[in-house]
C-alpha positions as CSV (number, residue, x, y, z in Angstrom):
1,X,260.6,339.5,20.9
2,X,262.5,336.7,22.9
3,X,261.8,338.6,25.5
4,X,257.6,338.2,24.9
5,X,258.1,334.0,24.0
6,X,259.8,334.1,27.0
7,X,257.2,335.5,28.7
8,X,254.6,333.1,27.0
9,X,256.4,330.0,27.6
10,X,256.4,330.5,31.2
11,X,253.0,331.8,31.1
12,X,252.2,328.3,29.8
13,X,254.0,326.8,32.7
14,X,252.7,328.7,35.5
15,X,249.2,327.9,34.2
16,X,250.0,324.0,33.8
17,X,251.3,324.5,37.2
18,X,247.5,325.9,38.2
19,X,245.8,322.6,37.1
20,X,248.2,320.6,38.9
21,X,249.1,321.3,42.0
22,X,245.4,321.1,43.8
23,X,245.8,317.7,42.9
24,X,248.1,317.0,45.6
25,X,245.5,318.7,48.1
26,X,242.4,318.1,46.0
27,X,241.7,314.2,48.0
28,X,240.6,316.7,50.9
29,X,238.4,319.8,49.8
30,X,239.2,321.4,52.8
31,X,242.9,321.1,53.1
32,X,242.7,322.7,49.7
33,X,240.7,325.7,49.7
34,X,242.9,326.0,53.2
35,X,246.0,326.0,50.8
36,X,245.0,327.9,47.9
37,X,247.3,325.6,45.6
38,X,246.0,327.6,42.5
39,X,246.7,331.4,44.0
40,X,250.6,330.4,44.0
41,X,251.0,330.0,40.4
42,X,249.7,333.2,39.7
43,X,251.0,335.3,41.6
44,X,254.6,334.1,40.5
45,X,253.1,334.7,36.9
46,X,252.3,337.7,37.7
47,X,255.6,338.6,39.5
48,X,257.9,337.4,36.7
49,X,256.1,337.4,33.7
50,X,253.9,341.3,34.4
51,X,250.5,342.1,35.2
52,X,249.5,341.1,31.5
53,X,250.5,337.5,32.0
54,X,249.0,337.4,35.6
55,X,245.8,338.4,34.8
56,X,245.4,336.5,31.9
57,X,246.7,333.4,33.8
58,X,244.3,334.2,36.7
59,X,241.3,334.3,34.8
60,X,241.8,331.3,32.6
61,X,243.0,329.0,35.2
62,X,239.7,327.7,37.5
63,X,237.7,328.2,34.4
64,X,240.6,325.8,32.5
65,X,240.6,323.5,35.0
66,X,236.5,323.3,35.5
67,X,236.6,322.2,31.9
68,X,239.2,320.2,32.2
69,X,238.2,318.2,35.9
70,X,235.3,319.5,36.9
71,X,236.6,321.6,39.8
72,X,236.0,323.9,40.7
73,X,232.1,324.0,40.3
74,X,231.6,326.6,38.1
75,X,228.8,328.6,39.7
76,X,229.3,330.6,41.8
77,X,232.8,329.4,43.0
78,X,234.8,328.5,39.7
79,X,233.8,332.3,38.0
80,X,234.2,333.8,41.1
81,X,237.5,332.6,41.1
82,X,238.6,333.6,38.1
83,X,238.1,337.4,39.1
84,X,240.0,337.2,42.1
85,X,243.0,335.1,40.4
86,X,242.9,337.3,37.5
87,X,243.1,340.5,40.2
88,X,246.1,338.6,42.0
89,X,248.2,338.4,38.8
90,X,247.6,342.1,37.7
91,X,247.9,343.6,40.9
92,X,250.9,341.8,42.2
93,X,252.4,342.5,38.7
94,X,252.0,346.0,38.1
95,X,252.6,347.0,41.4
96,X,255.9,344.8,41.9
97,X,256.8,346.1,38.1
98,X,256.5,350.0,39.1
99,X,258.3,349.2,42.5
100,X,261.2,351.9,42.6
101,X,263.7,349.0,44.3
102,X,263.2,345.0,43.2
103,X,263.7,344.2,46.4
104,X,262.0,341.7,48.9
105,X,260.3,345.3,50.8
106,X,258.7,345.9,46.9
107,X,257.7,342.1,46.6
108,X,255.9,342.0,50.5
109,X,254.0,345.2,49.7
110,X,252.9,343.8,46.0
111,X,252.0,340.6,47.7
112,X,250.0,341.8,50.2
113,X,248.6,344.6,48.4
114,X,247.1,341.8,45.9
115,X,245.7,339.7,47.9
116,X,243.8,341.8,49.9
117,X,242.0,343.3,46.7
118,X,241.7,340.3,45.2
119,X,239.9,339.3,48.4
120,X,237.7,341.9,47.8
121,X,236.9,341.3,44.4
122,X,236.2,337.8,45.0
123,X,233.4,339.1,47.7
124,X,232.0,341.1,44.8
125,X,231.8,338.8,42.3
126,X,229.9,336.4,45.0
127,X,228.1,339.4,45.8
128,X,226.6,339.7,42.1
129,X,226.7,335.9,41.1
130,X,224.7,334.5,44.2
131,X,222.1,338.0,43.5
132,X,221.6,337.0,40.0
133,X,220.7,333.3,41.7
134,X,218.6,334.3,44.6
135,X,220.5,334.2,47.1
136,X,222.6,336.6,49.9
137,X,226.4,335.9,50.2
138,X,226.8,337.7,54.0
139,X,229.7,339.6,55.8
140,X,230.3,336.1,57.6
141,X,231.0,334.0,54.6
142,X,233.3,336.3,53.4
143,X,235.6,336.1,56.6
144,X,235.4,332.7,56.0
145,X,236.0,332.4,52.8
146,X,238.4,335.3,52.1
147,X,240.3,335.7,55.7
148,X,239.3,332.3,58.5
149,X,240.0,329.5,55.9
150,X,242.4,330.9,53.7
151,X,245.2,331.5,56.6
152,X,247.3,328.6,56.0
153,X,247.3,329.9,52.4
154,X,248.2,333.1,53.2
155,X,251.2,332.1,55.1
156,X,252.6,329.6,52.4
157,X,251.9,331.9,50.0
158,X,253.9,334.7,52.2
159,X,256.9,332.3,53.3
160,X,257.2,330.1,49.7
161,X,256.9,333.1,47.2
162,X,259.8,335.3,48.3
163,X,261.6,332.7,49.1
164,X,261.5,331.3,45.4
165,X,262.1,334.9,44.0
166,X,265.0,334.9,46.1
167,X,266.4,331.7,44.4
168,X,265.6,332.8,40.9
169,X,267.2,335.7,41.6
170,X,270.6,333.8,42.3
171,X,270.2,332.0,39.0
172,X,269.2,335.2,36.9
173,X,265.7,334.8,36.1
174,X,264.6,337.6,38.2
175,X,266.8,340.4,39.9
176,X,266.3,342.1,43.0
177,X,267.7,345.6,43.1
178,X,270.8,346.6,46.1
179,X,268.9,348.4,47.8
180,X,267.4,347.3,51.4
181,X,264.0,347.5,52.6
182,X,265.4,350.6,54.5
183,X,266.2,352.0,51.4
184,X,262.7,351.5,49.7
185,X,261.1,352.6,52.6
């Protein structure tokens, strides 16, 4: 039980997180679909609270914050979104959660595994939503989108998140196992 409102409260947080933080990029649209300020908060959600958590979180958050601000435009980008966020958090959750070894190895290979299908479900779901409107979402908007643009993302995301598992492993929140990447190789 404490366990589960523990889980919930930071659920809560990691999703108030999500509708703030493309407010510090959000003055310039391109320097924040570059940084993906919404992805991070997710995948930590996902991470330390499980896949249940994540996906929820990823699937409420750009639909949240459409209501909310306005952004992001709701068709096709803002429901679009939500698929892919809502892939990040289960993914990276029940992969990381099943890992043999909590160990930064384990949390690489969940990161990486996530956001490459979550990539790919966002191409589907732009796939079915710009169909249903008409119109053809090609093989070279989804390099931009999902791989050219996204880079910068991609790196913070891949430097900032381990490094912030790492600190909330000193203070407790999370725990990495002993072994070495070696080891859960």
């Amino acid at each position: 039980m404490q366990k589960s409102i523990r889980n919930l409260v930071l659920a809560a947080l990691f999703l108030a997180l999500g509708l703030i933080l493309p407010f510090f990029t959000g003055q310039i649209p391109q320097i924040g679909s570059m940084l993906l300020p919404m992805h991070i908060p997710v995948l930590i959600c996902g991470l330390i609270c499980g896949w249940q958590y994540g996906a929820i979180v990823g699937f409420i958050l750009p639909l949240l914050r459409y209501v909310l601000f306005g952004m992001p435009p709701i068709y096709p980008t803002g429901i679009a979104m939500s698929f892919e966020l809502a892939t990040y958090g289960l993914v990276v959750g029940a992969l990381y959660a099943h890992s043999r070894w909590k160990c930064i190895f384990a949390l690489y290979r969940s990161l990486l595994v996530a956001m490459v299908v979550g990539r790919i479900v966002w191409g589907v779901a732009e796939i079915i939503l710009l169909g249903l409107g008409g119109q053809t979402f090609t093989w070279e908007l989804f390099l931009s989108g999902a791989l050219l643009t996204a880079v910068p993302g991609i790196i913070l995301q891949l430097v900032l998140i381990p490094a912030l598992m790492v600190a909330l492993d000193r203070t407790g929140l999370v725990s990495f196992s002993k072994k070495t990447a070696v080891d859960a190789a």
